[in-house]
C-alpha positions as MATLAB code, in Angstrom:
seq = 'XXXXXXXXXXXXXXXXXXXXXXXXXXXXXXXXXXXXXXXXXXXXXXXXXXXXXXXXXXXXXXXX';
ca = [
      89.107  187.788  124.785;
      87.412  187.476  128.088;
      88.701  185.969  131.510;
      88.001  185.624  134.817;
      90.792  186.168  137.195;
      89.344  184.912  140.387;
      87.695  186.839  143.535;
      85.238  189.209  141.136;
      87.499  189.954  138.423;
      87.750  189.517  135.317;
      89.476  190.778  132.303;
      89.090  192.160  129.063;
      92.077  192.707  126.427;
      94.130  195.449  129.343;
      90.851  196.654  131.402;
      90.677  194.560  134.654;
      87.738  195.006  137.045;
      84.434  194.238  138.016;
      81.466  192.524  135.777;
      80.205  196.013  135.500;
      83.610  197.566  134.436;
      83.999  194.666  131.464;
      80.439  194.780  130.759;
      80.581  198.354  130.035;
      84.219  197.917  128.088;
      82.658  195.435  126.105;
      79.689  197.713  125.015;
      81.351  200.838  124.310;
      84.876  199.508  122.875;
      83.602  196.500  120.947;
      79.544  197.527  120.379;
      78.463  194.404  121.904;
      74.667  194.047  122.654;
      74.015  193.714  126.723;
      73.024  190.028  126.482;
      76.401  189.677  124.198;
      77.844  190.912  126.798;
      77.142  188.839  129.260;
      77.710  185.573  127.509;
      81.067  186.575  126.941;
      81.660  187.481  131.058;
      79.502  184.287  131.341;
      81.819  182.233  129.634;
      84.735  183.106  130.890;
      83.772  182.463  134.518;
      82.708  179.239  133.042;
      86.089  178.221  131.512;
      87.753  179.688  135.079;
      85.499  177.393  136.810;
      86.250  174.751  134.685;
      89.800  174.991  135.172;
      89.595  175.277  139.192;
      88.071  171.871  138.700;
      90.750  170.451  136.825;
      93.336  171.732  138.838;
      91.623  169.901  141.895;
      90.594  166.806  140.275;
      94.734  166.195  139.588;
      95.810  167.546  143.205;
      97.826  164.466  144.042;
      96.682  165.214  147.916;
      92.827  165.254  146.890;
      90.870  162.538  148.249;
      89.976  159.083  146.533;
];
């Protein structure tokens, strides 16, 4: 449901935008608590980040 698109973006079903603009998507359109809230934009950075470091860990021109 939630991603993060890179460079302080993420997104949320169409809406695009800030943490703000999802947080507030995510509270009005889906009655999510706050801290709901933010795990969800929390996670998704997470699983961005998590990917990024994939991604460079199999870069055939990384070190090692």
């Amino acid at each position: 449901m939630v991603s993060y698109l890179g460079h302080g973006v993420w997104r949320v079903d169409d809406v695009a935008g800030s943490w703000h603009v999802c947080h507030t998507h995510l509270t009005r359109q889906y009655g999510m608590r706050h801290s709901e809230a933010n795990t969800a934009l929390v996670h998704g950075h997470r699983q961005w980040a998590a990917d990024q470091l994939r991604k460079l860990l199999n870069d055939p021109r990384g070190g090692r």
